[in-house]
C-alpha positions in Angstrom: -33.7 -1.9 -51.6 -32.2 -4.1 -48.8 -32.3 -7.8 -49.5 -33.7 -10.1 -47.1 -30.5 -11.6 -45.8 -29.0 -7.7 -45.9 -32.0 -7.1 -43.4 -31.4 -10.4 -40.9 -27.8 -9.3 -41.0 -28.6 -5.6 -39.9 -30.4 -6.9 -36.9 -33.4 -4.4 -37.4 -36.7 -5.1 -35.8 -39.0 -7.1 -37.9 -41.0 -5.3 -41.3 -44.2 -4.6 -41.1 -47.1 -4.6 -43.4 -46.9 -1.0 -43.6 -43.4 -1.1 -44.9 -44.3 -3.8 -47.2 -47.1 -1.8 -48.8 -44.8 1.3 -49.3 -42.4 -1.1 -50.9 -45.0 -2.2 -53.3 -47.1 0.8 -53.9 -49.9 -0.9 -52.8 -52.4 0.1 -49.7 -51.8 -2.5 -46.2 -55.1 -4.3 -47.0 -53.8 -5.1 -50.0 -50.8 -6.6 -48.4 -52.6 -8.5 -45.6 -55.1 -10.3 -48.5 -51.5 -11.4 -50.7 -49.6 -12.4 -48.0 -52.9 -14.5 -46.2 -53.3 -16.5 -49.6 -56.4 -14.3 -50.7 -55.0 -12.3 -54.1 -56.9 -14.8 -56.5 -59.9 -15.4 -54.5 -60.4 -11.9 -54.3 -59.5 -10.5 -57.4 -56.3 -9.3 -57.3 -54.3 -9.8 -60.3 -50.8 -12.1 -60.7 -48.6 -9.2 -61.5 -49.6 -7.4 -57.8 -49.6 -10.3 -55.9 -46.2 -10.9 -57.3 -45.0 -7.5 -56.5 -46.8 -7.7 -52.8 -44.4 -11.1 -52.3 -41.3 -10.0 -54.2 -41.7 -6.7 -51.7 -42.3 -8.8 -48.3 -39.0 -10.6 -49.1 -36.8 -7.7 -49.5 -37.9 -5.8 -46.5 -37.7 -9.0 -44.6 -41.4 -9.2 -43.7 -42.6 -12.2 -42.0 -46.7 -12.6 -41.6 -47.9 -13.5 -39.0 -49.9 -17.1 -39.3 -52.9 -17.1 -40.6 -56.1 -17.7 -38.4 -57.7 -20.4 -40.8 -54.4 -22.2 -41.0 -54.5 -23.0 -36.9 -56.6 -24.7 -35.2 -57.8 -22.6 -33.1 -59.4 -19.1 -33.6 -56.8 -16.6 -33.5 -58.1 -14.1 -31.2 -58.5 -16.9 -28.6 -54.3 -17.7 -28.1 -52.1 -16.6 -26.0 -48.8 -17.7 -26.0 -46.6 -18.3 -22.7 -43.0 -17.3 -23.3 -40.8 -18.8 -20.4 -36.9 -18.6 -20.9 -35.3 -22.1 -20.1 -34.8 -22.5 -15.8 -32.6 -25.6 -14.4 -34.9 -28.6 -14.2 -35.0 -28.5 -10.7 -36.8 -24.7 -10.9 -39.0 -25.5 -13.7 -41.8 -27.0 -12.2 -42.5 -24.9 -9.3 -42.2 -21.9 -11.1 -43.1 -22.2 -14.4 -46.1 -24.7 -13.4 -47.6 -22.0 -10.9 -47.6 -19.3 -13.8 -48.8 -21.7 -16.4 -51.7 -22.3 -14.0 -52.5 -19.1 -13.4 -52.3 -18.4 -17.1 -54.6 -21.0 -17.7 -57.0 -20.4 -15.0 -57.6 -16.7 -15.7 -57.5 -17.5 -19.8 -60.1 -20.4 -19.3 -62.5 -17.8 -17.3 -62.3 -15.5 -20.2 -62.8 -17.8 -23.4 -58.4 -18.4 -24.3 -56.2 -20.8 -24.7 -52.7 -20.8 -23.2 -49.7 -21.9 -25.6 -46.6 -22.7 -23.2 -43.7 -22.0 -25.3 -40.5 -22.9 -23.2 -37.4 -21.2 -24.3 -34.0 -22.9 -24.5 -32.1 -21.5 -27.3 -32.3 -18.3 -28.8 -35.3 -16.4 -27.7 -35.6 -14.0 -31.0 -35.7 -17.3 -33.1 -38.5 -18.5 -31.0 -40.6 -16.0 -31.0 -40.2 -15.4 -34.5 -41.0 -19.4 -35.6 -44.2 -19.1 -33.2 -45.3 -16.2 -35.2 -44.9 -17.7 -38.3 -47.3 -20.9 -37.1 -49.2 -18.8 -34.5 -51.9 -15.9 -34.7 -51.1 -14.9 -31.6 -53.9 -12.4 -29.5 -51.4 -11.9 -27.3 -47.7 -12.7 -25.0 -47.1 -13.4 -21.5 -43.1 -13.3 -21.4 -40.5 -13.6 -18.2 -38.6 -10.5 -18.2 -35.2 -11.6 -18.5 -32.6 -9.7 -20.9 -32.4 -12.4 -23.1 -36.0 -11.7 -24.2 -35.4 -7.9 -25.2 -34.7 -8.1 -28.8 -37.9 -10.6 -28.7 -39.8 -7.9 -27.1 -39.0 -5.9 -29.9 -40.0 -8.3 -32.7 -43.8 -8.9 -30.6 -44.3 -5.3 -30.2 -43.1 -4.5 -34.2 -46.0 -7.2 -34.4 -48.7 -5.7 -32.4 -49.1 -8.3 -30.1 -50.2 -7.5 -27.0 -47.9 -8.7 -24.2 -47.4 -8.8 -20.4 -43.9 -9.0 -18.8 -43.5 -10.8 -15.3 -40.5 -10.5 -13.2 -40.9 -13.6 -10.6 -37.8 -12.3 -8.8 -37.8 -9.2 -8.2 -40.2 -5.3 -8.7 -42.3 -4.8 -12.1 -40.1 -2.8 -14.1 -41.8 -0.5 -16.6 -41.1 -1.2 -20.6 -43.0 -2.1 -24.0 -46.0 -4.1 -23.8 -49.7 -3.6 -22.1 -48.5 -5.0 -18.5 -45.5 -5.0 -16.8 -45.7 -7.3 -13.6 -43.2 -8.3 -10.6 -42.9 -10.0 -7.3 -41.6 -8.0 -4.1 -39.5 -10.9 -2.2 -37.7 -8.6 0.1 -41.4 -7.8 1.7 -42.4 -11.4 2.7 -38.8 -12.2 4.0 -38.8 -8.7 6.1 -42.2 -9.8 7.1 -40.9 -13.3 8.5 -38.1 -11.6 10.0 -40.3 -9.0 12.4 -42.1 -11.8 13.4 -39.8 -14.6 14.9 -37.9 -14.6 17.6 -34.9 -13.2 16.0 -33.3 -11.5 19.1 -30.7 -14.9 20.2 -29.6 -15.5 17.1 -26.3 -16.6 17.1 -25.3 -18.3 14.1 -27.7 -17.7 11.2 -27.4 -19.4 7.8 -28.9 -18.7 4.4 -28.9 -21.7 1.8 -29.5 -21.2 -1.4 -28.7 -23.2 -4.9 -27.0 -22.1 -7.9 -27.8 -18.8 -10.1 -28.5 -15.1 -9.7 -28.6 -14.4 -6.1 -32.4 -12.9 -5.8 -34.3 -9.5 -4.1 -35.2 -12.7 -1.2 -31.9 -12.9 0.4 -31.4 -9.2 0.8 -33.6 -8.3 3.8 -32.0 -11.6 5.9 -28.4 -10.2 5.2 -29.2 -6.7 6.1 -30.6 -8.3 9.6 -27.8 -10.6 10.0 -24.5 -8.7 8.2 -22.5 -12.0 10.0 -24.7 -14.8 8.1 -22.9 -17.6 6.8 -24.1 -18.0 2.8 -23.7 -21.6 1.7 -24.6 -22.6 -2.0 -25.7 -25.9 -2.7 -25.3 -27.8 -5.7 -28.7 -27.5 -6.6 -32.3 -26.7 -6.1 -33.4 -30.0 -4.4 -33.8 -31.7 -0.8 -30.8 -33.9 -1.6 -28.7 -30.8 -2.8 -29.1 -29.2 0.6 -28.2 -32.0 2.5 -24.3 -32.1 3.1 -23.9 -28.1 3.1 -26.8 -28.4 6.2 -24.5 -31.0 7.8 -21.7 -29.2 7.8 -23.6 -26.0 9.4 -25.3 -27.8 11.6 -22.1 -29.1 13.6 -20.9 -25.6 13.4 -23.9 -24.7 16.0 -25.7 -23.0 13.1 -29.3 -21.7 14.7 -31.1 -19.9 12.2 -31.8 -21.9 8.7 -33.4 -19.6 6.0 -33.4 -21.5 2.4 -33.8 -20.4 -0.9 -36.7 -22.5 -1.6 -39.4 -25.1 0.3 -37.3 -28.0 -1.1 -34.1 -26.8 0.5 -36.1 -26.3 3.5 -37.2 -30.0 3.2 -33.6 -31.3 3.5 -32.5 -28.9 6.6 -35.2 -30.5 8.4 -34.4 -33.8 7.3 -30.6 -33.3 8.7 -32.0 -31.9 11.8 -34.0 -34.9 12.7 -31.6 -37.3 12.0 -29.2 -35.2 14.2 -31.7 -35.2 16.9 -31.6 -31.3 17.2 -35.2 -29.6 18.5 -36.7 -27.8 15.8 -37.9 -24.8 16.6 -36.3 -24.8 20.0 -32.5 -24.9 19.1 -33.2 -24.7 15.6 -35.1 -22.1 13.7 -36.1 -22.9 9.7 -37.9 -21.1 7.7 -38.0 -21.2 3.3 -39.3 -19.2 0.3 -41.8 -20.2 -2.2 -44.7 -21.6 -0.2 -46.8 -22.5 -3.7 -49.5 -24.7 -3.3 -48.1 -27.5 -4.9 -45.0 -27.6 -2.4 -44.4 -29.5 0.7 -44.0 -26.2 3.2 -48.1 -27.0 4.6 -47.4 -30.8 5.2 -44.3 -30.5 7.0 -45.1 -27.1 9.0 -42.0 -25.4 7.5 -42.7 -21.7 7.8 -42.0 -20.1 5.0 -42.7 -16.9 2.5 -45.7 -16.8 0.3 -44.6 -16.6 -3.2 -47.5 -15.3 -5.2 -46.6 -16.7 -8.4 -49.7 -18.4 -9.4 -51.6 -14.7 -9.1 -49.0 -13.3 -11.2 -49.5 -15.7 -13.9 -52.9 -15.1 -13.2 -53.1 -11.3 -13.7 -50.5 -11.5 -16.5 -53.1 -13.3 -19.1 -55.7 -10.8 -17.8 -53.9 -8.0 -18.5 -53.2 -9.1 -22.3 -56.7 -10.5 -22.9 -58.7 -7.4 -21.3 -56.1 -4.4 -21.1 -54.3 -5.1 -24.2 -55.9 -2.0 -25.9 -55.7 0.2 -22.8 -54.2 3.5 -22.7 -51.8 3.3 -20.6 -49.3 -0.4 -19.9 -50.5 -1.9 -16.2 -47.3 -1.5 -13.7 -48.1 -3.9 -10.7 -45.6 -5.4 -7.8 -47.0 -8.3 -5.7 -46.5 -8.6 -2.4 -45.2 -11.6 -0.2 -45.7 -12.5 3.2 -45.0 -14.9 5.9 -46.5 -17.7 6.5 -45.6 -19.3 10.3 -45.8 -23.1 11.3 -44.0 -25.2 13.5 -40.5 -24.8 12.6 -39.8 -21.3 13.7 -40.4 -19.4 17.2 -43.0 -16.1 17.6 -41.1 -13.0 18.8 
């Protein structure tokens, strides 16, 4: 029989109680009643008890928390499983999915446990476990998480995987939920006056170049891509200048805040916004600045999706068949861009 460190070495998927009981010649119940501190209470006798524990450790089982060792009832937690973002992401994205995890948990009687990730996801998930019973996941997919995925599913917890950058993409768990960027951007696109265009720009900040920048280089092959240093106003602010005395005409940013400092430069240059200038953004969350400064921009649905992903767990987790789902976005005009 493998030993427990033979078993973390082999990077299988976590033991189950099943493969504890048929290590110990004892029935699952029997296992769950050892391992959740019952055996004497219930009348089990030292010798099994010992053999249920001695068995758990070879296999490398690792229970789950116990409900009456957590606060809360454990049926009622669901735990939010966000890999780490750059602190100038964080906020508006993991705070809109956090609130619409809450919001929809709240209606239903659940708690939300945020559980950022910033070292190694397996390890994570697996110390949660331990502390947690968990009624069910809500994880960013990101391939970082798969060998998590694993361990959560070997688990039986119910979980929901959201994509906030790009289609729902079908794989373990009850849900499986994404964002459709391209749409909104597309959307935007058929809808301003796009036709004397000369020198379009698309900002962005650093990482993965997303599924929102496709549709704007498809339209404009010619685009000049600029990447700022970061996420923020500030961050957009010297790469703007430098377009803007190129006779850039077209701004589209990565996100509102990049936006936010294109229209800053503009102003101070004294160049007419929408009327030599053209700006529009991504994100549009209502905790952003794109409504109080009239920046059009694309309705990221991010909130919903946190939303639907706590639903999913809490009333599909025991559904047939896992819920595939792709949000839409769309555009949202003001002031800073030109109707067609």
């Amino acid at each position: 029989m493998a030993t427990n460190e033979e078993v973390e070495r082999s990077g299988v998927a976590r033991a189950t109680r099943a493969d504890v009981a048929k290590a110990a010649g004892v029935s699952v119940a029997t296992v769950s009643h050892v391992m959740n501190g019952r055996a004497e209470e219930l009348g089990f006798s030292p010798d099994t008890a010992q053999r249920v524990r001695r068995a758990a450790k070879a296999v490398g089982y690792i229970p789950r928390a116990a409900a009456r060792a957590f606060r809360y009832q454990s049926s009622k937690v669901i735990a939010l499983f966000f890999p780490d973002l750059p602190v100038s992401l964080r906020l508006p994205v993991f705070n809109e999915v956090l609130t619409g995890c809450i919001d929809a948990a709240r209606a239903r009687g659940h708690f939300i446990l945020p559980v950022p990730i910033s070292a190694n996801p397996y390890e994570v998930v697996e110390e949660t476990l331990r502390e947690v019973e968990l009624a069910g996941a809500v994880c960013r997919a990101d391939p970082s998480m798969e060998p998590a995925g694993e361990l959560l599913s070997r688990s039986e917890v119910p979980t929901a995987w959201i994509n906030t950058g790009g289609e729902a993409v079908p794989g373990p768990g009850c849900a499986s939920l994404g964002i459709d960027e391209a749409r909104g951007v597309r959307d935007m696109l058929d809808r301003i006056d796009t036709d004397s265009v000369a020198r379009p720009v698309v900002l962005l900040g650093p990482g993965r170049r997303s599924d929102r920048v496709r549709p704007f280089l498809e339209r404009f092959p010619q685009a000049q891509i600029l990447t700022a240093q970061g996420w923020l106003s500030d961050d957009a602010r010297l790469s703007a200048n430098a377009a803007v005395e190129q006779g850039a005409d077209l701004f589209f940013t990565g996100n509102d805040q990049l936006g936010v400092g294109v229209l800053e430069v503009l102003h101070e240059r004294g160049r007419n916004v929408p009327g030599d200038v053209q700006v529009f953004s991504f994100g549009d969350v209502e905790s952003g600045p794109a409504a109080l400064l009239g920046l059009s921009s694309v309705k990221w649905p991010v909130n919903e999706l946190g939303a639907l992903a706590a639903a999913a767990v809490i009333e599909g987790g025991s559904a047939p068949s896992p819920l595939v789902t792709t949000l839409p976005t769309c555009a949202n005009l003001r002031s800073t861009t030109r109707l067609r």
